[in-house]
C-alpha positions as CSV (number, residue, x, y, z in Angstrom):
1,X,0.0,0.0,0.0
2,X,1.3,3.4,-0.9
3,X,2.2,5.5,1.8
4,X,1.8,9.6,1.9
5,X,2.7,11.7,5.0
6,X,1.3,15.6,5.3
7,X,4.1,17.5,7.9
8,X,2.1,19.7,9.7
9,X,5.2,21.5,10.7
10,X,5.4,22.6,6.9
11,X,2.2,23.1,6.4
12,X,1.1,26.6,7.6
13,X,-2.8,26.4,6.7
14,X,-5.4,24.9,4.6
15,X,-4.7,26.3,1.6
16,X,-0.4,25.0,2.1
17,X,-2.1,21.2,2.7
18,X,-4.2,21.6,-0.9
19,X,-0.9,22.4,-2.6
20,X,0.9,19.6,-1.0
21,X,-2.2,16.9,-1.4
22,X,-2.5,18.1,-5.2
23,X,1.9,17.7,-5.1
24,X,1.9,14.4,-3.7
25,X,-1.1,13.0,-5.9
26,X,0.2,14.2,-8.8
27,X,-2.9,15.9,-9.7
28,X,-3.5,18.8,-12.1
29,X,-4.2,22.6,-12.3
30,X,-8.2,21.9,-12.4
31,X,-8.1,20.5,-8.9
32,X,-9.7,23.1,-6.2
33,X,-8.7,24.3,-3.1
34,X,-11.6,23.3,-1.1
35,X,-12.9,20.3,1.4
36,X,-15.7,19.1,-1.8
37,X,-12.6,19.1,-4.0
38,X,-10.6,17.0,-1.8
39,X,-13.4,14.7,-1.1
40,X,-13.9,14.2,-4.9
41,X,-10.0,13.2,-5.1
42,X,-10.5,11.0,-2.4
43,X,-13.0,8.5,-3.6
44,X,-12.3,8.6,-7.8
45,X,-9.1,11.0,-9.1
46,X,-6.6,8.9,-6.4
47,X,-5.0,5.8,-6.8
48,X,-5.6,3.0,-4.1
49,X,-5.1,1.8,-2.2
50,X,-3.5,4.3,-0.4
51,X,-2.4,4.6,3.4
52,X,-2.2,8.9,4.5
53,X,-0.5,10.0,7.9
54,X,-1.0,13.2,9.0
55,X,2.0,13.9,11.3
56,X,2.3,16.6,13.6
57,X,-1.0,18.2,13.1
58,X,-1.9,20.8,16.4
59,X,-4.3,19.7,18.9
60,X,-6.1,23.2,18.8
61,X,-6.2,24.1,14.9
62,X,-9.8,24.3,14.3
63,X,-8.8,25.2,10.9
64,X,-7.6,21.5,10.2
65,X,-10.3,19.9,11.9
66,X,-12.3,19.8,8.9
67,X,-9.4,18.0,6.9
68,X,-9.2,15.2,9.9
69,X,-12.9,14.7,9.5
70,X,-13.1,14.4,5.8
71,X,-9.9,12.2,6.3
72,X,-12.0,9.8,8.3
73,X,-15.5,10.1,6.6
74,X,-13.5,8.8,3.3
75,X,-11.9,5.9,5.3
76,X,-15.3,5.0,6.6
77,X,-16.9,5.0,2.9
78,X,-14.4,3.6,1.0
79,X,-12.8,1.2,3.7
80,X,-9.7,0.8,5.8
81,X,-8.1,-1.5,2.7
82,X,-8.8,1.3,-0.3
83,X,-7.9,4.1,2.2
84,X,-6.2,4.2,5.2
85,X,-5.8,7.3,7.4
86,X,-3.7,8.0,10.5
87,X,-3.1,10.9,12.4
88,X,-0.5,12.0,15.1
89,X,-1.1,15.2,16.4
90,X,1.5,17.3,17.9
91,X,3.1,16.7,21.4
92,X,3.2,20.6,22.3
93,X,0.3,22.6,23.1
């Protein structure tokens, strides 16, 4: 299964994540910044299986929340063998 990490330490905000995600997946210019976009990537413009760790994501950022939840909703629908999602959140408060 193909492994991709997110750094939260390199990722400032929302908006840094996209860039990466759209990076890592090798995904073009028409893919948009936005929770329904990542969603849509999720479940038909990725390959799976696929196994994504969030590492170092802060406790208190409500403006990744969203991400985390999506991150798991998509795990629920598509199943822990298609996609696999993992999250360690940052030691420091």
């Amino acid at each position: 299964m193909k492994q991709v990490i997110f750094d939260f330490k390199m990722l400032a905000d929302r908006d840094a994540f996209y860039r990466d995600f759209a990076l890592q997946f090798q995904l073009d210019e028409h893919f948009g910044n936005n929770l329904d976009a990542l969603w849509d990537a999720l479940v038909g413009d990725i390959e799976l299986p696929v196994k994504i760790i969030f590492k170092h994501l802060p406790y208190h950022s409500s403006d990744f929340q969203p991400l985390v939840a999506l991150m798991q909703e998509a795990q629920n629908e598509l199943g822990k063998a298609l996609l696999s999602f993992s999250c360690e959140h940052n030691s420091q408060k």
